[in-house]
C-alpha positions in Angstrom: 195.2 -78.5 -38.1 191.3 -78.2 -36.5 189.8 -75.2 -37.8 189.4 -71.9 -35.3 185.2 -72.3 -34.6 183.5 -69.3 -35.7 182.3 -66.4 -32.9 178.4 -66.9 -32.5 177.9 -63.5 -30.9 180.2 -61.8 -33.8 177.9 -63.8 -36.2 174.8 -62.7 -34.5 176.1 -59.0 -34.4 176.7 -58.9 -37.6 173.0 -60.2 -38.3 171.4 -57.6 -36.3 173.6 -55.1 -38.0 172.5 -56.0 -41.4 170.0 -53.9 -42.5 171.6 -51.0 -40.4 173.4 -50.0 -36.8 171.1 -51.0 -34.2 173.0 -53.8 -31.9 176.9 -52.9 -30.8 178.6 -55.5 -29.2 179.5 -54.8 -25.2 181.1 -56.6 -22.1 183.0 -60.0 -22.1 182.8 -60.4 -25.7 184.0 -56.2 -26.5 186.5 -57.7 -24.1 187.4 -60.7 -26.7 187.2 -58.7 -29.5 190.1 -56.7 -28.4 192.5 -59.5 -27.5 192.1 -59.0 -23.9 190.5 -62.4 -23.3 190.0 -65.7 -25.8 186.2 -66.4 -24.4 183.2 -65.1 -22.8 180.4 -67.9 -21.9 177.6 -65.1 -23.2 177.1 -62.0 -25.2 176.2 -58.6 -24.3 174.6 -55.8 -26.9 173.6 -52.2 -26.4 170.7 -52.3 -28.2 168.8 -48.7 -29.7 166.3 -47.7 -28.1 163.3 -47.9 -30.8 160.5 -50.2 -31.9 162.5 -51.1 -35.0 165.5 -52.4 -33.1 163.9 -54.5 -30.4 161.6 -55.7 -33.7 164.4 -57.0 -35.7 166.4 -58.2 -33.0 163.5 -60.4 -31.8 163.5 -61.8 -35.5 167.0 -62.8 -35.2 166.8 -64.6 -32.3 163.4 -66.6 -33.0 164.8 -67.7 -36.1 167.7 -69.4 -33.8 164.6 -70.6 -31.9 165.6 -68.8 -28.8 163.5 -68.1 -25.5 163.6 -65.9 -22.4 165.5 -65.8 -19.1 164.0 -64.3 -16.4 165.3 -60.9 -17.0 162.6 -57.7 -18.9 160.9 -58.5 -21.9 162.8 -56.8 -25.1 160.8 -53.4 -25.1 161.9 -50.1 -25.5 159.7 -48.6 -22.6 161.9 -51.0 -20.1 164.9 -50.4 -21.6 164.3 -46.9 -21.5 164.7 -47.2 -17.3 167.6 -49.3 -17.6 166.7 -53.0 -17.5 168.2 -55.5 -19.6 166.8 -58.7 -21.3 168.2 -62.0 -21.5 168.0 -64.7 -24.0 169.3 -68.1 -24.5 169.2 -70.8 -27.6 170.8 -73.8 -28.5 173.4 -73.5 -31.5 174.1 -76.7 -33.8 176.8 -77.7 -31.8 174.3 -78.0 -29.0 176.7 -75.2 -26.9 174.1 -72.8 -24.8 174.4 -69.6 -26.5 173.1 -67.0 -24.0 172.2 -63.2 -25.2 171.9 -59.9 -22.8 170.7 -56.6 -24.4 170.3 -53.1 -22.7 170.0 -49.6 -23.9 171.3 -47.6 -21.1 175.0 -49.0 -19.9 176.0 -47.6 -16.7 178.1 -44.9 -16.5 177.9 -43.6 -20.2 176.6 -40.3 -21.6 173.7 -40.1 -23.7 176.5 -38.4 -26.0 178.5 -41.2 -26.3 175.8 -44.0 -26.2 174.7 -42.1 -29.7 177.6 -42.6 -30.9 178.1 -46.3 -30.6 175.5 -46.4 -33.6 177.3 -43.9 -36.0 179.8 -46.9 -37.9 179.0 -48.7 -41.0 180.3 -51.8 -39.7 178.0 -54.9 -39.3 180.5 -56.1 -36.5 179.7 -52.8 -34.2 181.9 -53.1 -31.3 181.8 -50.5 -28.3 184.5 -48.4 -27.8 187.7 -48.5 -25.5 186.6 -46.2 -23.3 183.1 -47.3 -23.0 184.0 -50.5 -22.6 186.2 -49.6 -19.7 183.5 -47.5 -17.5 181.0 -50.2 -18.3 183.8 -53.1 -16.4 183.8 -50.7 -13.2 181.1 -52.9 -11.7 181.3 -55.1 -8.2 183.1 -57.6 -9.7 186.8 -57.9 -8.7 188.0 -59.6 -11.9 186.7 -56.4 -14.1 189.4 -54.3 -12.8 192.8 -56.5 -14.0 190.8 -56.5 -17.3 190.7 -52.1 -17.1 194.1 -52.2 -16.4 194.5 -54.2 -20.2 192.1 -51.8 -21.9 193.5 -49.2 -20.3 197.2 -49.7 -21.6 195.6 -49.5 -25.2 195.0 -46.1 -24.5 197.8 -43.3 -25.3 199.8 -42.9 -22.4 198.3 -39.5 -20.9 194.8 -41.6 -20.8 195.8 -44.8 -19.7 197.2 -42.8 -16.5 193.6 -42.3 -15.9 192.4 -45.7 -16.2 194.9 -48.0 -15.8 194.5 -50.6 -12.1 197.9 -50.9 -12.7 199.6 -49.6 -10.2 203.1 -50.2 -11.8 202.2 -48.6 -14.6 200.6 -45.6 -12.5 204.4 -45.3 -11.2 205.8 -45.6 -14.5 203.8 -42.5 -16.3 202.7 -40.7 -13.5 206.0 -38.4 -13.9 205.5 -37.3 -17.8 201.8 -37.5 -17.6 200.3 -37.3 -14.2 201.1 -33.4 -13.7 197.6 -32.0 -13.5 195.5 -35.0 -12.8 193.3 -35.5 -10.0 193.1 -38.9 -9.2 194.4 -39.9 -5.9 196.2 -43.2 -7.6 198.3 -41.0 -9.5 198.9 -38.2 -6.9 200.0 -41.1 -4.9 202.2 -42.1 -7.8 204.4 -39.2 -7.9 205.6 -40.1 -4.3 207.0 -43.1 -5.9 205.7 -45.4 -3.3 204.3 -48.6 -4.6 202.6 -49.3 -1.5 200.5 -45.9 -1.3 199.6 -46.2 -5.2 198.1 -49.8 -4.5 196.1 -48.4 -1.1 194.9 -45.4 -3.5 193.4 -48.0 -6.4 192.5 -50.2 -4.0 189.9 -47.1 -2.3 188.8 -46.5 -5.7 188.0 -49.7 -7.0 185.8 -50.6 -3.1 184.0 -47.1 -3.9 183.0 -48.1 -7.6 182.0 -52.1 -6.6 179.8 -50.2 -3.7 178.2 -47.7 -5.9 177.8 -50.9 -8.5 175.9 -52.9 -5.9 173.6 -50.3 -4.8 172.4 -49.7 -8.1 172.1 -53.5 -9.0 170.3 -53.6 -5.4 167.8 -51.3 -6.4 166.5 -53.1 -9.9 166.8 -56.8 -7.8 164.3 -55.5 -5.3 162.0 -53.5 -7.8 162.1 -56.9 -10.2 161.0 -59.4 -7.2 157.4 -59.9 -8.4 158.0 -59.9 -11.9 160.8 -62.5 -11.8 158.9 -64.7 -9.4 156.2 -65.0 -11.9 158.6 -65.3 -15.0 160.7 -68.3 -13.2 157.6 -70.2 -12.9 156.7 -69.7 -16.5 158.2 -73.6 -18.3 160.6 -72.6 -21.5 158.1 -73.3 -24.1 155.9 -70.6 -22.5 158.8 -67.9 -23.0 159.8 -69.1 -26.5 159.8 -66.2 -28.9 158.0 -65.0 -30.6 154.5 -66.2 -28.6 157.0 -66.0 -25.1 157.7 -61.9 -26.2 154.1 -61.3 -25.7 153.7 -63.2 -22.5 156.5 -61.3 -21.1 155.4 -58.3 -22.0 151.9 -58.8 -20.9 153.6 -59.5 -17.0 156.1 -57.1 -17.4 152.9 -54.2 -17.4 151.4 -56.2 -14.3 154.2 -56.4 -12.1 157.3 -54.8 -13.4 157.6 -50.7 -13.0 159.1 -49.2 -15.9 161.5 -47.1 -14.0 163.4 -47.8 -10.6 164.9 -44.5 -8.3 168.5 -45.2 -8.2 169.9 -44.5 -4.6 172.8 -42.2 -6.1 172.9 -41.9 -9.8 170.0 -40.7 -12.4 167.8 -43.8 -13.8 169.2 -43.8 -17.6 172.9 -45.2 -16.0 170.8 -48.3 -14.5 171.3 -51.4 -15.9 
């Protein structure tokens, strides 16, 4: 029997992790981790928001030999107004291994982004329910994978979450009492058809709120990306590439970017 091939972005995780919590594991692999898919082409982190962390993450991936996408150099004042920073390497089996960090995930409280780092695991994995607000983004395919986080949830908060609309129907008449949520006021009408109108108003209102924001950070990163594309990958290999970026970033990208409805710190 071929042996199961190990997880590079567990691996990695865990190597960030090991001198302390300072990298939790978010997005398509979160997603893997909890059974609800068996791949994601690239991994996702929320990183903490200090010196130290970006400074030991860095060393991680240079020893992988790894260099920059276009995206915000690794720096805590950028990632303090929400952008993210994207990395990719080449693992012994040749397979593109492609890395994606951020400090401020959309949609979370500061609250709950502290406590992402309180665990003693190496293999620090974002919760349930962040993972679930983070998936409400433009992309259709992020709501049938809410609706399989969300029915990990007990009941009375799965009727919540869930995009199910069958399973709005089925717990809306135990759980559904005092909630708000037009999907599960529709619910207790038992008709199937109103339920699946109701999600489908919530989940257009969430992709459109999702594209404004990522709207705002394409058109503030314009310059700066321009001028990072051009760079050739040996110019963006860490660690020299880290300094490059850097160096462009304080030319041409702003550190923070008004959001058109929502406060900077849920910007991606």
């Amino acid at each position: 029997m071929a042996s199961v091939p190990r997880n590079i972005y567990f691996d990695l995780t865990r190597a960030f992790n090991r001198q302390g919590s300072i990298a939790v594991l978010a997005s398509g692999q979160a997603v893997v981790y909890y059974r609800v898919a068996i791949m994601s082409k690239d991994g996702d982190w929320i990183v903490r928001e200090t010196a130290e962390a970006t400074t030991r993450v860095l060393a991680v991936l240079t020893e992988h030999g790894a260099w920059y996408r276009p995206g915000a150099p690794l720096d805590a004042r950028w990632l303090a107004g929400g952008w993210s920073s994207h990395f990719e390497f080449s693992d012994e089996a040749l397979r593109r291994v492609r890395c994606d960090f951020f400090s401020r995930p959309p949609r979370i409280t500061d609250a709950a982004r502290a406590a992402l780092f309180t665990g003693s695991d190496t293999l620090a994995v974002v919760d349930l329910m962040s993972l679930i607000v983070m998936k409400q983004t433009q992309r259709a395919k992020d709501y049938v994978v809410i609706g399989e986080l969300a029915a990990r949830l007990p009941p009375e908060r799965e009727l919540q979450w869930s995009t199910d609309p069958d399973r709005l129907l089925a717990l809306a008449p135990q759980y559904g009492a005092e909630s708000t949520r037009a999907a599960v006021q529709s619910a207790h009408t038992g008709d199937r058809e109103a339920v699946v109108v109701a999600l489908a108003r919530e989940q257009n209102r969430l992709q459109l709120e999702d594209r404004r924001r990522l709207s705002a950070y394409a058109a503030a990163s314009e310059p700066f990306l321009r001028a990072v594309t051009r760079l050739p990958v040996a110019e963006r290999r860490l660690p020299e590439g880290h300094e490059r970026l850097c160096a462009l970033a304080e030319e041409l990208l702003p550190q923070r970017v008004a959001l058109p409805e929502e406060g900077a710190h849920d910007a991606q």
